[in-house]
C-alpha positions, 0 to 999 in steps of 0.5 A: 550222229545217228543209228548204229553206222553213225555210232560206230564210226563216231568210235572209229574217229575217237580211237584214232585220237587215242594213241598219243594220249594212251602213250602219256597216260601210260607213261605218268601211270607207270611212273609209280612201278618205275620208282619202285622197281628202282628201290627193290633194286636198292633193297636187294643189292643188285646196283653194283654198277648201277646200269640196271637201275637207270635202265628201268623205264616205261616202253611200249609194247612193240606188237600191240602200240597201245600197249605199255610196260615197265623194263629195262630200255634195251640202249644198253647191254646191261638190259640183258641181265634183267631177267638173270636178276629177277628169276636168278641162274642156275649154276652154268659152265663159262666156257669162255672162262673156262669155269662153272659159275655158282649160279645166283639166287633170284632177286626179285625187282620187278614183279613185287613192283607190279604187285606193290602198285597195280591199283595206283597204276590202275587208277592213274591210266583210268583218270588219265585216260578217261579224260582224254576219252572224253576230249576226243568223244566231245570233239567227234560229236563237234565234227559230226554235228557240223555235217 
């Protein structure tokens, strides 16, 4: 590999190799802001029925591949309730109930999650990733060297 064509499509050959290791590493990174969005729902009382909880996982962004975050998996109804959760509701009327309902407080899961675990999660993806960065550095310049 030489000058700066033989360069730039050495990185286009690695890039191409990323998307499953990017996935995987998002995944393990992640897995510390799942638990402890999982345990702020246990602190602040928002497990009745459970079904939130269990809905917590990591997901990929379905705009950007490359991208992941941490939410409710959407195979469930209750996925929709996650954001009256974490912000609250002020009070509304129910037409279908024919009542106002009082409105809920905030209570809070997933952002104090973030916010608890972004350096863990940050130094998990860096690890993780970077050895696969390596992995597929290492087999562009094996490719490039047999032409």
């Amino acid at each position: 590999m030489s000058g700066a064509n033989g360069i730039a499509k050495a990185f286009r050959a690695i890039s191409l190799n990323l998307a499953t290791p990017i996935a995987q590493a998002s995944k393990k990174a992640f897995k510390p802001t799942v638990e402890a969005a999982k345990r702020n729902l246990d602190a602040n009382g928002s497990v009745e029925s459970g079904k939130l909880k269990k809905l917590i996982t990591v997901k990929r962004d379905p705009k950007n591949k490359a991208a992941h975050h941490v939410g409710p998996a959407n195979t469930d109804p209750a996925y929709r309730e996650a954001h009256l959760v974490e912000f609250g509701t002020a009070p509304h009327m129910q037409p279908e109930l024919g009542r106002m309902h009082p409105g809920a407080a905030a209570k809070p899961f997933l952002t104090p999650a973030f916010e608890e675990t972004a350096d863990e999660v940050l130094q998990i993806f860096g690890r993780e990733i970077g050895t696969a960065i390596e992995k597929a550095a290492l087999k562009a310049a094996a490719k490039a060297t047999k032409r």
